[in-house]
C-alpha positions in Angstrom: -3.2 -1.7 -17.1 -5.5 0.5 -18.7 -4.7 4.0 -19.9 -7.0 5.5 -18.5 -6.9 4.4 -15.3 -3.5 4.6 -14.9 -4.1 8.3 -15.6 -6.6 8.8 -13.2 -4.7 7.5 -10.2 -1.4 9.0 -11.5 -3.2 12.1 -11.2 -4.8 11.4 -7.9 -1.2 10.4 -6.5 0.2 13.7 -7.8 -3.0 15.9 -6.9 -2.9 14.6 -3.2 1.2 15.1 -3.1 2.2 17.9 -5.0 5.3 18.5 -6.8 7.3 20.4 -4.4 6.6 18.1 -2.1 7.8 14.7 -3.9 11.3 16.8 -5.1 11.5 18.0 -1.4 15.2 18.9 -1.7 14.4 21.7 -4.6 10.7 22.1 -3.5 10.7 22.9 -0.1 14.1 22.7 1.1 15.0 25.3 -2.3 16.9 28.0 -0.5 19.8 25.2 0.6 19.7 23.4 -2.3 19.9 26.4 -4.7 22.7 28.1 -2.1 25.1 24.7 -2.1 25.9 24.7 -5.8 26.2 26.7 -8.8 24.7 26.5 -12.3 26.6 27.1 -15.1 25.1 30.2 -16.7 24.5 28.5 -20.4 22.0 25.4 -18.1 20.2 28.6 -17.0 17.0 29.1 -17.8 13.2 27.6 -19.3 14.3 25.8 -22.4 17.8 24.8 -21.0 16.1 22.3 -18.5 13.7 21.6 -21.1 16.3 20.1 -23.0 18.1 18.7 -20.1 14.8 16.5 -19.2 14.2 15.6 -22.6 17.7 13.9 -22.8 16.9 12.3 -18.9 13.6 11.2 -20.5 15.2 9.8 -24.4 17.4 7.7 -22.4 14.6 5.8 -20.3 12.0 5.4 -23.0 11.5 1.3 -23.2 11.5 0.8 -26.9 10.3 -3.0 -26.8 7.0 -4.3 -25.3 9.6 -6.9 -23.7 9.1 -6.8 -19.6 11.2 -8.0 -16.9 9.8 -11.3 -15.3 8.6 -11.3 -11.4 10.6 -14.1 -9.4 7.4 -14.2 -7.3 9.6 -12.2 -4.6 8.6 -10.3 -1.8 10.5 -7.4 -1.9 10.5 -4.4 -4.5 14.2 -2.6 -4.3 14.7 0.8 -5.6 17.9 2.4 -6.8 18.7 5.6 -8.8 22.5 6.5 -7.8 25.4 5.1 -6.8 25.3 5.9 -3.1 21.6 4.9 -3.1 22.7 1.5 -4.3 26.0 1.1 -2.0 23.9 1.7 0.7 21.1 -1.0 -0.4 23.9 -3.4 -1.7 24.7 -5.3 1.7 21.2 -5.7 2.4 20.6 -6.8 -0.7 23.0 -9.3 -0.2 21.1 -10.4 2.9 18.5 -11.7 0.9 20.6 -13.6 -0.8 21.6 -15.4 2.2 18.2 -15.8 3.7 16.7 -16.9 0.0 14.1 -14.1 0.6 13.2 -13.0 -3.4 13.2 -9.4 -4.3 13.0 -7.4 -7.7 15.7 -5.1 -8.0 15.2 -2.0 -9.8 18.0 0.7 -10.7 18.0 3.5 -12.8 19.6 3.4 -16.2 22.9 5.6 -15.3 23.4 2.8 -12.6 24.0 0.2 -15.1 27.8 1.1 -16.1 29.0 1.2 -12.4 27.0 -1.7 -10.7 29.9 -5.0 -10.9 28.6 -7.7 -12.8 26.6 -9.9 -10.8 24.4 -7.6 -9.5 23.8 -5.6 -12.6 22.6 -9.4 -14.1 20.0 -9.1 -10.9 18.7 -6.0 -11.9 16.2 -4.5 -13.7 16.1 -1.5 -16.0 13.7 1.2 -14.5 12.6 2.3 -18.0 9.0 3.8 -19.5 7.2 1.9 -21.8 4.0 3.9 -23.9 1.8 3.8 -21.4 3.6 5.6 -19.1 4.8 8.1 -21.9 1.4 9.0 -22.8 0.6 9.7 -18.8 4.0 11.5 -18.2 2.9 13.8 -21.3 -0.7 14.2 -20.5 0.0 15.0 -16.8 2.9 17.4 -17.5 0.8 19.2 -19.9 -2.1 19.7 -17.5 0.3 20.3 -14.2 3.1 22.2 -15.8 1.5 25.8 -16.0 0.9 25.9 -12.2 3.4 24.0 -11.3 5.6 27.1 -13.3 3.8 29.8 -11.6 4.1 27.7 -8.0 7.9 27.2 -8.4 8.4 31.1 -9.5 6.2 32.7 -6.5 8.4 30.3 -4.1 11.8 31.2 -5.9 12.5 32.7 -9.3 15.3 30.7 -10.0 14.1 27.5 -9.2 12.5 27.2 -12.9 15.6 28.1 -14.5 17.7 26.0 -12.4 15.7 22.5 -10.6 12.6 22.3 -13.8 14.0 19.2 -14.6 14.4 17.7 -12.0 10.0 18.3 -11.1 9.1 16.9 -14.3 10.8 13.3 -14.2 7.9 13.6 -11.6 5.5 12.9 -14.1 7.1 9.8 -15.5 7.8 8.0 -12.5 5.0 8.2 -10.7 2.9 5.9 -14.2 6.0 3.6 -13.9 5.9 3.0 -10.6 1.8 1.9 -11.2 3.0 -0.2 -13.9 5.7 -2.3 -12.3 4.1 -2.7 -8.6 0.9 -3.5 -9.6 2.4 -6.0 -11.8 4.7 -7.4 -9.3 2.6 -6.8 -6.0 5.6 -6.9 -3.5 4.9 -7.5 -0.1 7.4 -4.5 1.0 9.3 -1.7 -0.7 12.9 -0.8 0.1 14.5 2.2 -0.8 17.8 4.4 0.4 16.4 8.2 -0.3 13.0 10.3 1.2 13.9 13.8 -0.5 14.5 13.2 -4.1 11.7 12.7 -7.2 12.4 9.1 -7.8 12.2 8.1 -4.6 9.0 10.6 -3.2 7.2 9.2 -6.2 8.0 5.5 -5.3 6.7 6.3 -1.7 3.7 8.4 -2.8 2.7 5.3 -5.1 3.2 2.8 -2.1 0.9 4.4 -0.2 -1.2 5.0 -2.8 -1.5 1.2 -3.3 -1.2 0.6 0.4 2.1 -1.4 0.6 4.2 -1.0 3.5 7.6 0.5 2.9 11.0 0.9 4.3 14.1 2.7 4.3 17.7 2.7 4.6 19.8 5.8 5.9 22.2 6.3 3.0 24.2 9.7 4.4 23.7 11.6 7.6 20.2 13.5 8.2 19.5 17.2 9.5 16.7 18.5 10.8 16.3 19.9 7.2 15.0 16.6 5.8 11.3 15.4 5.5 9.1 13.9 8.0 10.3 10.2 8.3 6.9 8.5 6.4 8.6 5.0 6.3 6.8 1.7 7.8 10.2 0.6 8.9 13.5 3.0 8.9 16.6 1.5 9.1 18.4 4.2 11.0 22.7 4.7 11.3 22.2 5.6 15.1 20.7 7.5 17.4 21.5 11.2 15.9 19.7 10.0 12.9 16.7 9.4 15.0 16.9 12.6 17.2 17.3 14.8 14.1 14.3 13.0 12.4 12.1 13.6 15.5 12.6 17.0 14.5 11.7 16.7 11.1 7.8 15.6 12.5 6.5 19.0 10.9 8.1 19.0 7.6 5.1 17.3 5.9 1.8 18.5 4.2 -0.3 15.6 6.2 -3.8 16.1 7.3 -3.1 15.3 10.9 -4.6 12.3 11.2 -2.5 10.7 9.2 0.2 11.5 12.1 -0.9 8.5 13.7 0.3 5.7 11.2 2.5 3.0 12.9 5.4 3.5 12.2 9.0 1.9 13.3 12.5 2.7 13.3 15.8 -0.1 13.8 19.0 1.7 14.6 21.0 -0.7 12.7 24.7 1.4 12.1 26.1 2.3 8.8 25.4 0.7 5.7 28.1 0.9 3.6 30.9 -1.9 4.1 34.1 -0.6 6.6 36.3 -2.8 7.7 37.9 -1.6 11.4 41.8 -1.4 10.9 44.2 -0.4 13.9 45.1 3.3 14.6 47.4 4.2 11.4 51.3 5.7 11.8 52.7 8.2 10.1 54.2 6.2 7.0 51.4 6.8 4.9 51.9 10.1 3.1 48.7 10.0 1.2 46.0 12.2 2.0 42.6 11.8 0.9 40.7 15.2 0.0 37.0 14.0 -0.7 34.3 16.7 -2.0 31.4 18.0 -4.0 31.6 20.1 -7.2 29.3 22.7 -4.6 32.7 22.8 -2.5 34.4 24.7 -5.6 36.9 22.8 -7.8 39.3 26.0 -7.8 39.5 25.5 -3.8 40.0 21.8 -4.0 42.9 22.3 -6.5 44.8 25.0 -4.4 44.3 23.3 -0.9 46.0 20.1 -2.9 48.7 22.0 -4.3 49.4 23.4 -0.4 49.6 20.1 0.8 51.5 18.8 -1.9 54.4 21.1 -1.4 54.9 19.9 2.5 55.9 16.5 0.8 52.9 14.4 0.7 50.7 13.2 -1.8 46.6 13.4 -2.6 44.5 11.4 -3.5 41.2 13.3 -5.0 37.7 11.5 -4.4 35.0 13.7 -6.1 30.7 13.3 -5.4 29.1 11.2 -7.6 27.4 14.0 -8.9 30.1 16.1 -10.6 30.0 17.2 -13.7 32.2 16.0 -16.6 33.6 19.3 -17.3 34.8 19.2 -13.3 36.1 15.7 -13.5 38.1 16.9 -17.0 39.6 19.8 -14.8 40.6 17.2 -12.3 42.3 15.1 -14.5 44.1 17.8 -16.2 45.5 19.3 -13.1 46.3 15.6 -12.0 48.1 15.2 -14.9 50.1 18.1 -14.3 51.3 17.5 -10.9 52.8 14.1 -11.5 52.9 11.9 -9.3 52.0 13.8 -6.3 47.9 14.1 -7.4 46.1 11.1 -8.2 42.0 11.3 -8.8 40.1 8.9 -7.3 36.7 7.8 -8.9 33.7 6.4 -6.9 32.3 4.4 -9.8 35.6 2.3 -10.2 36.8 2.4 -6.3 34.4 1.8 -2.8 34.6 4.0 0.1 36.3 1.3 2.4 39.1 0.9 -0.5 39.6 4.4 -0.7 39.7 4.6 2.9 42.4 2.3 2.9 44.9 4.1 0.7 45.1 7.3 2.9 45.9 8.4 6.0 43.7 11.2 6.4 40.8 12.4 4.6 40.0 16.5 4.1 36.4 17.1 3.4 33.7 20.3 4.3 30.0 18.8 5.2 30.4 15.1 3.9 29.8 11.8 5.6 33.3 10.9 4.6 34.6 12.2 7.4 32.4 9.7 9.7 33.1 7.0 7.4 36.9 7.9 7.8 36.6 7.6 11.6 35.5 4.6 12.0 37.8 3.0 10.1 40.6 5.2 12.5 41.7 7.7 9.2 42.1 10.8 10.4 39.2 13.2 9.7 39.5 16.6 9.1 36.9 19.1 8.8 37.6 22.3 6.1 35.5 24.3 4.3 36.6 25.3 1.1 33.9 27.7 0.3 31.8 29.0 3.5 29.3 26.5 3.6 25.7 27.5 4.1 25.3 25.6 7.7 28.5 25.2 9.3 29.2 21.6 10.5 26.2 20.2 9.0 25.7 16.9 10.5 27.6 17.9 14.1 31.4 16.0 13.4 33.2 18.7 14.9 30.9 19.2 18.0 30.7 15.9 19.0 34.6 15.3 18.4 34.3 13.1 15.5 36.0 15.5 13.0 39.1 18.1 13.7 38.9 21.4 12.6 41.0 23.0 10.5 39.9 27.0 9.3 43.1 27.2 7.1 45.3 25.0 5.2 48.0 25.8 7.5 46.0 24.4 9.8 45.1 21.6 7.9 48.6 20.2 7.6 48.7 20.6 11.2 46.2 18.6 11.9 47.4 15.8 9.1 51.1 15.9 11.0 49.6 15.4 14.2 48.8 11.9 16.1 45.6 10.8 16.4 44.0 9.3 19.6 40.7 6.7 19.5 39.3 8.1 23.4 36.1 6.4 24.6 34.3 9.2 24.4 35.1 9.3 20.7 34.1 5.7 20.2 30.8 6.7 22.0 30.0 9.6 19.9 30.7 7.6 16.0 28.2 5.1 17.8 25.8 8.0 18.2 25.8 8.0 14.4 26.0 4.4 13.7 24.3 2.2 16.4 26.7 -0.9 15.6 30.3 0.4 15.9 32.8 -1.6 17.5 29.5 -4.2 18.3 29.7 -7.8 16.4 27.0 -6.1 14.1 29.8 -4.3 12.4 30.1 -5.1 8.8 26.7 -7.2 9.3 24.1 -4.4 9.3 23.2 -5.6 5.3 22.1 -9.3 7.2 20.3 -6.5 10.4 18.4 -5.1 8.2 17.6 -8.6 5.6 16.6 -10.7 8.6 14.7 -7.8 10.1 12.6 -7.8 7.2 12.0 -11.4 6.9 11.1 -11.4 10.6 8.3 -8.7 9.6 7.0 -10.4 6.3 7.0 -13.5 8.4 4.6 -12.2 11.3 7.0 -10.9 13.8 6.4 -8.0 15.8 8.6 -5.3 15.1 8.8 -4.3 19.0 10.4 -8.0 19.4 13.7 -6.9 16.8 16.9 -6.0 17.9 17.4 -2.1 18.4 13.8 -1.1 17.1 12.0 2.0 18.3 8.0 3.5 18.0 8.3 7.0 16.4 
């Protein structure tokens, strides 16, 4: 693809959808994603998230002309994190079964965590010159207003989220590159608020190919307007919240009008339903961000701890490496009584069936936990900035506990699977305790093979206008 061109349409794409807009999260949503975690004071500033991107960007560059062959596939999949990819991996594995190609593209930090036969599947999402020179030339023509934009909305948002606005300018020339090359039919993806995936979707529909998305954590009314083709919703809280999302785009409004559909097609992520658990399982699960605070974590463990039991820490992904070496020292320290649990090396459904209860603030954990009958318990470490986030305690899913007394209350106590509980975990995934349990991967593969093949999307299982 020429230079040139690629320039000029890059630079359309990002004109049209400006940076604040494709990082959403930082961009517009900036007060609760600055408020939910802390920066370390030496990552502060201009030249610190300078250098942070420039080591994001030295670690994608594509030093070979050598380019990843199409399998003449229909589908272009899209994968930056782990829980982007756990959430896609089922339906991946869909198209497997139903021999319906796709291209499979993850991001390079994916590549030491995916197991082996799927990292053999996939392709390195990695720049090449073309897209270097674009990234450069666009970042030099945006970045002075794109500065001034980010400091008039919130003076800490250069100093702290830069970075994460200028992979912006790469991804958006890659994306060009590899879709025009491969000319997929449909685009899946598992995020709508982060750079990567904004970009992918801004290119899409640049290009005009129809996209779709699967639900990879519980929604709030926070999130963007749902811009999918086809949205592969958990349930119907997902879609109630996203109905209130409808103004949380930039759209002229007659782009408002685009057809678009939504399946509620349950949980992603592989659980397997066991019966209701007894109390002969002293482990207790304590999942959490870095954002939750790491000195919290440790002293609610040590609390528990001393009642007798064990814990078993799960941190996010996302921690830091300075965090994780804090949780292995303290781990270390307490024995046997502390074990740290890491989501590269062990899924959420194994995890899930090591403990008998799981302590966590605003996670989808604790829905995870319930419908696999572990005890979920609500606590904030740190007052979080929106008190039950995604609704767990009001609708009965999670218990609440404001203390750790109270938390080892709850963890002693029995717990009892109502109806009404059922009812309200099926609110946020559509297919609980249904035969589609376990099978929403093969929902959502078939569902898409039943669109590519010329079948209306009104004639689907589960599928809704928005």
């Amino acid at each position: 693809m020429n230079i040139f061109n690629l320039f000029g349409q890059a630079f359309s794409v990002v004109k049209n959808e400006p940076e604040i807009w494709i990082n959403y999260s930082a961009g517009i949503n900036h007060k609760f994603n600055l408020a939910r975690s802390r920066t370390p004071r030496h990552l502060v500033g201009f030249l610190p998230r300078m250098a942070i991107f420039l080591r994001w960007l030295v670690k994608r560059i594509r030093f070979s002309n050598k380019r990843s062959t199409s399998r003449d596939s229909a589908v272009f999949v899209f994968a930056e994190t782990l829980n982007q990819w756990t959430s896609l991996k089922s339906s991946v594995a869909g198209f497997n079964d139903l021999s319906l190609g796709y291209d499979l593209y993850i991001d390079v930090s994916l590549l030491s965590v995916m197991d082996g036969g799927a990292n053999k599947e996939s392709n390195i999402s990695s720049f090449g010159f073309a897209e270097l020179v674009v990234g450069f030339a666009l970042m030099v023509i945006r970045l002075p207003g794109l500065i001034a934009e980010l400091r008039q909305k919130d003076r800490e948002l250069v100093g702290k989220r830069l970075n994460g606005f200028l992979t912006i300018y790469f991804w958006i020339p890659f994306f060009f590159v590899a879709l025009r090359r491969l000319k997929p039919k449909i685009i899946l993806c598992s995020n709508d608020h982060n750079s990567a995936n904004r970009s992918l979707l801004a290119v899409a529909n640049y290009l005009k190919i129809p996209t779709a998305y699967v639900q990879h954590a519980s929604v709030s009314s926070r999130f963007h307007k749902l811009e999918f083709n086809y949205s592969f919703l958990d349930g119907k809280h997902a879609y109630d919240a996203y109905l209130e999302c409808e103004n949380n785009t930039h759209d002229a409004p007659d782009n408002n009008n685009r057809k678009r559909w939504v399946f509620l097609s349950g949980v992603k992520r592989p659980l397997t339903l066991t019966s209701i658990k007894g109390g002969d399982n002293d482990m207790v699960g304590i999942a959490f961000k870095e954002a939750d605070g790491i000195s919290e974590v440790l002293q609610l463990s040590q609390y528990i701890v001393q009642t007798g039991r064990c814990v078993l820490l799960r941190y996010h992904p996302a921690t830091s490496q300075s965090a994780i070496n804090a949780l292995n020292k303290f781990a270390k320290e307490s024995g046997a009584s502390v074990t740290l649990n890491s989501p590269y090396a062990c899924p959420v459904n194994e995890y899930l069936g090591l403990i008998d209860t799981v302590v966590a603030s605003n996670s989808t954990m604790l829905l995870e936990a319930a419908m696999v009958n572990v005890k979920s318990i609500y606590y904030e470490f740190r007052p979080a900035v929106t008190p039950d986030y995604y609704g767990y305690v009001e609708k009965n899913i999670a218990f609440q506990a404001g203390s750790p007394e109270a938390v080892v209350e709850l963890i002693n106590g029995e717990l009892y699977q109502t109806d009404s509980r059922i009812e309200a975990i099926q609110q946020y995934s559509h297919t609980y305790n249904t035969i589609w349990h376990n099978r929403e991967g093969s929902l959502v593969a078939s569902h898409l093979k039943d669109i590519l093949d010329g079948k209306s999307p009104e004639a689907l299982w589960s599928s809704m206008r928005f």
